[in-house]
C-alpha positions in Angstrom: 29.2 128.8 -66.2 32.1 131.1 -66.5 35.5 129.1 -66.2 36.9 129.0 -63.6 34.2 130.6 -61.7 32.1 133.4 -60.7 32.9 136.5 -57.8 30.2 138.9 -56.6 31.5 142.0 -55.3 30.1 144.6 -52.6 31.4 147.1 -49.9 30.6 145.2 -46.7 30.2 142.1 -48.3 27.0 141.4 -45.8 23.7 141.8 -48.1 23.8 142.0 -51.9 26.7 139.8 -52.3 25.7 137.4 -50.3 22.2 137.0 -51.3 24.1 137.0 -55.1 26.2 134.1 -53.9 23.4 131.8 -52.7 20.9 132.2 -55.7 24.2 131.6 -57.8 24.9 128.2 -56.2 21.0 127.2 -57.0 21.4 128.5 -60.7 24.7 127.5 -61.6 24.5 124.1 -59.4 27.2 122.6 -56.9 30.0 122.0 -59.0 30.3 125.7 -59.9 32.9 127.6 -58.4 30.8 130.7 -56.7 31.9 133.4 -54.1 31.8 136.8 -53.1 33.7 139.6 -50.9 33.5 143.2 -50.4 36.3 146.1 -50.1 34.9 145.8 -46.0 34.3 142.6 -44.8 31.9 142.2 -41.9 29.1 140.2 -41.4 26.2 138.3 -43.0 23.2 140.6 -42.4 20.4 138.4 -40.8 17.5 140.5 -42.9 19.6 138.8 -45.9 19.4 135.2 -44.2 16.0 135.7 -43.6 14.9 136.9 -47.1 16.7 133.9 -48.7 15.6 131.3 -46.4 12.1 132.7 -48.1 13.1 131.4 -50.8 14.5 127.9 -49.7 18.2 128.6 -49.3 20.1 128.7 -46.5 23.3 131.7 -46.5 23.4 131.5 -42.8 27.1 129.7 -43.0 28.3 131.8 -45.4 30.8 134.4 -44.4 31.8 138.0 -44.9 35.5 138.2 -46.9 37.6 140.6 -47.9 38.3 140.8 -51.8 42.0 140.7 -51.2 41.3 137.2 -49.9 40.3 135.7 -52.7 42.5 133.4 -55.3 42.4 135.5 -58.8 42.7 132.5 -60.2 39.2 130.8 -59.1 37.6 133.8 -60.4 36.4 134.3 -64.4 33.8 136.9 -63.9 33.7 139.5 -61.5 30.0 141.2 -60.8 29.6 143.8 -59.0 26.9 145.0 -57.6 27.2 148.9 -55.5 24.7 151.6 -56.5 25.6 155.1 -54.7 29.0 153.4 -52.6 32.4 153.2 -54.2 32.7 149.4 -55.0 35.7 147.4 -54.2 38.6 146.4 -57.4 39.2 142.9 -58.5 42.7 143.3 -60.5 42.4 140.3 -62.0 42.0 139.8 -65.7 38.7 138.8 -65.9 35.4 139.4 -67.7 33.6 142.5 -65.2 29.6 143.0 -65.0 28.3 146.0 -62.8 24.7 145.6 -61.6 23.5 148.5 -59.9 21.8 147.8 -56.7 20.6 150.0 -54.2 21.9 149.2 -50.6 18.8 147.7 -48.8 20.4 148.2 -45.5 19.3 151.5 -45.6 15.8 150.4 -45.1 16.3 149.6 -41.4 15.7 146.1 -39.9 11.7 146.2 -39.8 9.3 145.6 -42.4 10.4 148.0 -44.7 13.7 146.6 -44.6 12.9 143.0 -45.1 10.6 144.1 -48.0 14.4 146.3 -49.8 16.2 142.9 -48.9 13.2 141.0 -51.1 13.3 142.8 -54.2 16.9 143.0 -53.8 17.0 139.0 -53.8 14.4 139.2 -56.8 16.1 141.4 -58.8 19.0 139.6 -58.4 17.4 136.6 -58.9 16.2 137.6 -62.3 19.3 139.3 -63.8 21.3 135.7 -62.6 19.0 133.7 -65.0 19.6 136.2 -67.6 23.4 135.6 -67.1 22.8 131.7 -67.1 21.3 132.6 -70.6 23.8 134.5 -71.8 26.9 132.0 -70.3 24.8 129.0 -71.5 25.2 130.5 -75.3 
C-alpha cells in the first residue's frame, strides 16, 4: 500500500471513484488510508451502490467530496480515472496513475446502465489487484 495512502480521482466524484474507493478498502484492507473526490462533487449514484452491493460491499455511506478537500498529505498516489471529461488536479507531489474509464452514467438508469456500472466495477476491480501486485513488490 502506497504510504501514506491512496486517492481516486473523477469529475462528479459519484460513480467511478466511488466504486474505486470501496473495492480499494477490500484489497488494500482497513488500515489503509483510501479516498476519493472529483473536480464536482455531488452525490453517490445509487446504480454504483447497487452494482457494489453485487459484489458484497456496501458504498452507500460514502460521500461525494471535492478534491480541494482533501489533506495532500494523506495522499501517496493519486489515480485517476476520466475517459472523454477533463479530470480534476491533485497538486500534490505524489506518484499519478490515469486509468481510462468510460463514464457509465451515460448508460441511463435501466439495465443497460446497471450492466456499464458492472464492468466498470470489474474493470476496476481487476486493474486494483494489478496495483496490489505491483505496490506489494
Amino acid at each position: 500500500m502506497p504510504a501514506p495512502g491512496l486517492l481516486f480521482l473523477c469529475v462528479a466524484n459519484s460513480s467511478r471513484s466511488q466504486m474505486a474507493e470501496g473495492l480499494a478498502r477490500r484489497v488494500f484492507g482497513p488500515d489503509a488510508c483510501v479516498q476519493s473526490a472529483g473536480s464536482r462533487a455531488t452525490h453517490v449514484n445509487p446504480l454504483a451502490v447497487a452494482a457494489m452491493q453485487e459484489s458484497g460491499i456496501d458504498i452507500s455511506n460514502q460521500s461525494s467530496k471535492a478534491v480541494d478537500t482533501i489533506d495532500p498529505t494523506t495522499v501517496g498516489l493519486v489515480v485517476t480515472l476520466c475517459a472523454e471529461e477533463v479530470c480534476p488536479a491533485f497538486l500534490g507531489v505524489v506518484r499519478h496513475l490515469h486509468w481510462s474509464l468510460p463514464d457509465p452514467t451515460v448508460h441511463g438508469e435501466g439495465p443497460a446502465g446497471l450492466a456499464a456500472f458492472r464492468a466498470t466495477r470489474d474493470e476496476i476491480a481487476r486493474r486494483l489487484e494489478g496495483l496490489r501486485a505491483e505496490l506489494d513488490g
